[in-house]
N, C-alpha and C positions, 0 to 999 in steps of 0.2 A: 446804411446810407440814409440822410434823411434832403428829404426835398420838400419845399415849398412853395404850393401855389394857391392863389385865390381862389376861393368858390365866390359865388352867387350866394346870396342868401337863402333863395328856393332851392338850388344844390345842395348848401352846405345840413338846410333842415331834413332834403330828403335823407341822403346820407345817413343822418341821426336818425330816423325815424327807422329807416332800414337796420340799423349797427342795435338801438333797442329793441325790435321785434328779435333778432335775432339772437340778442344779447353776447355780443358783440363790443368789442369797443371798434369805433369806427375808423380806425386805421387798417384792421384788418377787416370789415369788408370793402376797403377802397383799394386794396392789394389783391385781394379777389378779382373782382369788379375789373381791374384792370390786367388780371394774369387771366381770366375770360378769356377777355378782348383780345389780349394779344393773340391767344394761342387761336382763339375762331381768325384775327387777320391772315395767319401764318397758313394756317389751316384751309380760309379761304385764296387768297395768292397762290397755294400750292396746284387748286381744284383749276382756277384758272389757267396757269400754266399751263396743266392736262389737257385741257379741251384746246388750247392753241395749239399745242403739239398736236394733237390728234387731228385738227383741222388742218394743220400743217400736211400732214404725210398724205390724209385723205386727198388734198388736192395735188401731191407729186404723187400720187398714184391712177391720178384720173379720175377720182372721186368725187365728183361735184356736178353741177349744174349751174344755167346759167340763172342769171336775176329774174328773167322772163317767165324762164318756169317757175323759178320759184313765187314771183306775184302771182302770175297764174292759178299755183294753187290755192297761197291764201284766200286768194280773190272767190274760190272754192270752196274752199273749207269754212270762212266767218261772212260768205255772202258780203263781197265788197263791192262789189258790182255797181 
């Protein structure tokens, strides 16, 4: 498939600059670069999810406190007093 989009000039040089250190032509380190990203977004979306669910159940299980504690401690722990 090919697609096309504009770079920035300071883009388009980093890119190159990156594609010849690595020697590289610079299609594929911008398929890299972007199959990364994807897979850290995916990766991270999934981490998130987790801790929602988890905060989830913790609080239908009675797992929490309220906000008061909770400033209370910071107010503790990083001297906010």
């Amino acid at each position: 498939m090919t697609i096309t989009i504009n770079l920035s000039p300071d883009l388009e040089t980093k890119l190159q600059d990156k594609a010849l250190q690595e020697g590289k032509e610079i299609h594929q380190v911008i398929t890299e670069l972007l199959t990364t990203l994807i897979e850290w977004e995916i990766e991270d979306s999934k981490e998130a999810i987790k801790g929602i669910e988890r905060g989830l159940s913790d609080f239908e299980q009675g797992n929490y406190r309220s906000f008061d504690e909770f400033a209370k401690e910071q107010d503790e722990k990083y001297n906010l007093s």
